[in-house]
C-alpha positions as CSV (number, residue, x, y, z in Angstrom):
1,X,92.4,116.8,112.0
2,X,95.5,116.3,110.3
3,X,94.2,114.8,107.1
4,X,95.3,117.8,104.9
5,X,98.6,116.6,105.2
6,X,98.2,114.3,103.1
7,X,97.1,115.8,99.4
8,X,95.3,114.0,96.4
9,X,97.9,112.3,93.6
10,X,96.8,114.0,90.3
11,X,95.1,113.0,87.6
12,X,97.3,111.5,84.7
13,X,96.2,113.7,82.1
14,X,97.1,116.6,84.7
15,X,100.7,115.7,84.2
16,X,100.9,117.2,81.1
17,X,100.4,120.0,82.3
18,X,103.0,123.1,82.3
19,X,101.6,125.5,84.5
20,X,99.4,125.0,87.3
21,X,96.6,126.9,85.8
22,X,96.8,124.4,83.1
23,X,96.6,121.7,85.9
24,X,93.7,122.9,87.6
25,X,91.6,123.2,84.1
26,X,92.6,119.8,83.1
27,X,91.8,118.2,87.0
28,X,88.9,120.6,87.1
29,X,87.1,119.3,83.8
30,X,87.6,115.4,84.8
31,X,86.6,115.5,88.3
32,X,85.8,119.2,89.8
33,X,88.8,119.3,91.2
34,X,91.4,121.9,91.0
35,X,95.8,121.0,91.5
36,X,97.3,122.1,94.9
37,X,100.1,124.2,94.6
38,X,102.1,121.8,96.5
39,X,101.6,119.0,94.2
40,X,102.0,120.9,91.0
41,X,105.5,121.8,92.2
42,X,106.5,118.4,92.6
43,X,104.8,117.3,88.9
44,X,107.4,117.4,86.9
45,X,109.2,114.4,89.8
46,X,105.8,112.7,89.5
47,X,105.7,112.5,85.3
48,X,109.5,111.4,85.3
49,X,108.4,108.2,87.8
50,X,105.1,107.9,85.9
51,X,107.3,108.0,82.7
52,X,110.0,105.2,84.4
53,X,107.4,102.7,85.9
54,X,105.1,102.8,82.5
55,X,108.2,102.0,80.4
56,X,109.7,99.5,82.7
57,X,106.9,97.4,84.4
58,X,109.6,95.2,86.2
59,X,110.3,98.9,88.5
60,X,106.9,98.3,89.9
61,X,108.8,95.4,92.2
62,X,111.1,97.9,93.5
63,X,109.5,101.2,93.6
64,X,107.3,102.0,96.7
65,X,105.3,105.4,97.0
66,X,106.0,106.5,100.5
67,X,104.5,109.5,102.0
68,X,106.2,110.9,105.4
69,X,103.1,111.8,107.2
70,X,102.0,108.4,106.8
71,X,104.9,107.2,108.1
72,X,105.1,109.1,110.8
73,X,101.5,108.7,111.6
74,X,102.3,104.4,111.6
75,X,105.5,105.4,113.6
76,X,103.8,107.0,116.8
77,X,100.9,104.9,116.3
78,X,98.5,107.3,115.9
79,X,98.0,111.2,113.8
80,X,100.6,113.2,114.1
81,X,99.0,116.4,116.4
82,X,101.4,119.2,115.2
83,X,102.0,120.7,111.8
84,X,105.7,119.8,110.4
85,X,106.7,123.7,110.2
86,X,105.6,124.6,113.4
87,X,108.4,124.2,116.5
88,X,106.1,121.7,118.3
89,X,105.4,119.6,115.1
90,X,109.4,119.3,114.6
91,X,109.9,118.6,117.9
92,X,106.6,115.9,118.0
93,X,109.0,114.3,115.1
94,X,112.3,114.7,116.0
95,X,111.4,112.7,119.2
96,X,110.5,109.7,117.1
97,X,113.5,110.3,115.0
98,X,115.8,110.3,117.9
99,X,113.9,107.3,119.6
100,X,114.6,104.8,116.4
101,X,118.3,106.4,115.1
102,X,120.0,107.8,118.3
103,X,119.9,111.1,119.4
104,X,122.9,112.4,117.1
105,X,121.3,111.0,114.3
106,X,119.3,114.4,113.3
107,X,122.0,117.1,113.9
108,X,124.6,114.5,112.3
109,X,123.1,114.9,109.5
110,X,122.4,118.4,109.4
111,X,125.9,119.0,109.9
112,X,127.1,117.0,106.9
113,X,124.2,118.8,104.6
114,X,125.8,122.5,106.1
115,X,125.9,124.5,102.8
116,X,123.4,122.5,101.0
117,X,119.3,124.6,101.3
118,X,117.2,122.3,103.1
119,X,114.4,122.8,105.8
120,X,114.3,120.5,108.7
121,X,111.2,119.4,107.9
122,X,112.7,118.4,104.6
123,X,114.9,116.5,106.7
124,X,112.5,115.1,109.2
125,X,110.5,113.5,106.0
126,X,113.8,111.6,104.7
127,X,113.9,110.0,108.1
128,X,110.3,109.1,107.7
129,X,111.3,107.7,104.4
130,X,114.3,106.0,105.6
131,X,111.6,104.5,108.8
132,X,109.9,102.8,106.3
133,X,112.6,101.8,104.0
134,X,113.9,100.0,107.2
135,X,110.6,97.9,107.2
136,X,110.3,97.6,103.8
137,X,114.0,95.9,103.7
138,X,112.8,93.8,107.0
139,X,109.7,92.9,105.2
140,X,107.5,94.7,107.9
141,X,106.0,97.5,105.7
142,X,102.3,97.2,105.0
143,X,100.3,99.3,102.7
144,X,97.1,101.8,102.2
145,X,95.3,100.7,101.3
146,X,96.6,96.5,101.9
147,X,95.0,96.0,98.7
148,X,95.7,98.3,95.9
149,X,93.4,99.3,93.4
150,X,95.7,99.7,89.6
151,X,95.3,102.9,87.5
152,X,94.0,102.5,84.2
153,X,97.8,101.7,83.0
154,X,97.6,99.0,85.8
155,X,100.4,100.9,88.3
156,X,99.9,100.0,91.9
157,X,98.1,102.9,93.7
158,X,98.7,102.6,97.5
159,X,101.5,104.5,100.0
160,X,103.9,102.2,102.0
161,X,104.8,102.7,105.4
């Protein structure tokens, strides 16, 4: 029941786009699909990596997509039940968070970002990140799918965790 958490990776020609209208026509035409408002707000983050791993292929060693529901999915061994926002889904994540850093770790950071606009959700999904950077460095990660497919400019297309 969770599986809207994770959303669709757009289309290449989508990330030309400038305005999310412009990304739905373009994702619409190809495939019927229109841009989520979520992922058109991270596009421009998405065209500068595209941009970097197209003109670099030796960044396609040390780049690894990672998406924190995913992680955090691999982490309690089984779907999330709560959504992020809601008090029970940042508790359901903080748990895991304090199990694997310490129970300081959260609020330690929090207190060093004071000043700086982030959510703690925001927050919670760096320590997802950070999870699977840990196994990624201790050669544990594994990937979905374990076998990527490649793109048609042969980048990898799988999420680490």
């Amino acid at each position: 029941h969770r599986c809207s958490s994770v959303f669709p990776c757009p289309i290449r020609p989508a990330l030309a786009a400038w305005s999310w209208e412009e990304a739905c026509a373009i994702t619409q035409a190809a495939d019927g699909r229109r841009v989520q408002r979520q992922t058109f707000a991270i596009l421009p983050k998405i065209r500068e990596i595209d941009e970097l791993m197209r003109g670099d292929p030796a960044l396609r060693e040390h780049l690894y997509e990672v998406h924190p529901e995913v992680s955090f999915a691999a982490w309690k061994g089984q779907p999330m039940v709560f959504r992020k926002k809601a008090r029970a889904g940042r508790e359901e994540r903080q748990a895991l968070i304090h199990s694997h850093f310490g129970k300081d770790a959260f609020s330690a950071v929090a207190r060093q970002l004071a000043g700086h606009w982030f959510g703690a959700d925001d927050l919670a999904d760096a320590f997802a990140a950070l999870w699977t950077t840990q196994r990624l460095y201790d050669r544990r990660a594994v990937s979905l799918p374990a076998e990527p497919q490649h793109d048609s400019c042969g980048l990898p297309m799988h999420i680490w965790y």
